[in-house]
C-alpha positions, 0 to 999 in steps of 0.5 A: 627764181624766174626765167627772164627772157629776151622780151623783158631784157629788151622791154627793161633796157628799151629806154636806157642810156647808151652808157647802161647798153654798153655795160650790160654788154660788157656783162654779157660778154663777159659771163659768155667768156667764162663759160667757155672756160668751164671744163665739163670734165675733171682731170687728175693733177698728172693729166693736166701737167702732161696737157701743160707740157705739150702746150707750143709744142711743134706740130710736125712733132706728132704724128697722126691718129690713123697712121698710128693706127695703121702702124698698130695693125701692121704690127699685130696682123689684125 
């Protein structure tokens, strides 16, 4: 298959209607849409359903990385 680029997208569409522009944008976005949902990762069932569950949740309700950390080194004298 060939590479199209952007001089021949542009040279194709020079002369179009608005109406063909605006659904050739349309397209555009959309396909962009999606591909920022691909995930480059695979998760188990479980690791999903624990990131489902913590979706809403209230923030104030974590507690942050280097404070646990911290705690973890106080705790074990390292």
């Amino acid at each position: 298959m060939e590479t199209v680029s952007l001089a021949t997208l542009t040279k194709k569409l020079k002369n179009a209607p608005q109406s063909v522009i605006e659904r050739v944008m349309g397209y555009v976005d959309a396909l962009l849409e999606n591909s920022k949902e691909t995930k480059t990762y695979l998760l188990t069932d479980e690791q999903q359903n624990i990131l489902n569950e913590q979706v809403g949740l209230n923030m104030k309700e974590y507690t942050e990385a280097s404070k646990v950390y911290s705690n973890l080194k106080d705790k074990h004298e390292l």
